[in-house]
C-alpha positions, 0 to 999 in steps of 0.5 A: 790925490788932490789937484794941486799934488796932480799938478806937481807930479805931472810937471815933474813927469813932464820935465823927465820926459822933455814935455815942452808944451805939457811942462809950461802949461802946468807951470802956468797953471801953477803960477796962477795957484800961487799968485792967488795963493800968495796975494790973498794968503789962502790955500787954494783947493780943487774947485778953486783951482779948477775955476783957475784952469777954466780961466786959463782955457777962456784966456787962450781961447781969446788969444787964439781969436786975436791970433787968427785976426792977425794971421798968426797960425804959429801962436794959434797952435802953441795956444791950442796945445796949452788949452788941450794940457789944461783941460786934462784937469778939468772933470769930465764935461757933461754931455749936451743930453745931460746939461738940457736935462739938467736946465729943463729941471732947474726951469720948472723948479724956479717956474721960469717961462720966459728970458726974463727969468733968464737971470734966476736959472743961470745962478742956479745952473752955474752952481750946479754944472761948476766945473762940469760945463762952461758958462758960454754953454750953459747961456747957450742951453738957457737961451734955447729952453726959454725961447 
């Protein structure tokens, strides 16, 4: 089943179910398939809509760092609510072992030794861990291998 059918089910789930937080959640997500979807005259598949999700997720992260400078604890708990309802349509995240195993392979096939080569291993890394690992993570990885 694809994402975006995932998506559809599930908000009708959570419409029967009086999902509140669920069913707004995915109606942002939906609204965002559909702006793109409608703006470029594309169809959206699964890796594409996952970006979309991950977006979202960073979106809100910042909200909740502008909430918590504004003492906002009201809206930081909506926030946190909806980035938990997105990231049930992320894949499963790869662990820490796995993404330094991962950077440490990408270093010696582009022979980089230093954080000048820091800008070769992050392409090759976002493409491999798209959708797997968050580009803050993967930077975070790359900066502790080269250093």
């Amino acid at each position: 089943m694809s994402l975006k059918q995932q998506l559809k089910d599930d908000v009708k789930t959570a419409m029967r179910e009086k999902n509140v937080v669920k069913r707004d959640s995915i109606r942002a997500i939906n609204t965002m398939i559909k702006q793109i979807e409608v703006d470029e005259r594309i169809e959206l598949g699964d890796e594409d809509i996952i970006k979309l999700v991950q977006r979202g997720i960073k979106q809100r992260q910042e909200a909740i760092i502008q909430y918590k400078e504004a003492s906002r604890e009201d809206l930081i708990a909506t926030e946190q609510e909806q980035i938990d309802v997105f990231k049930e349509y992320l894949p499963a995240q790869v662990s820490d072992e796995e993404l330094e195993a991962g950077m440490k392979e990408i270093i010696t096939e582009t022979g980089s030794t230093s954080m000048k080569d820091m800008g070769k291993v992050m392409g090759k890394a976002t493409k491999k861990f798209a959708g797997v690992a968050d580009g803050k993570r993967i930077n975070e990885m790359v900066k502790k291998l080269l250093a």
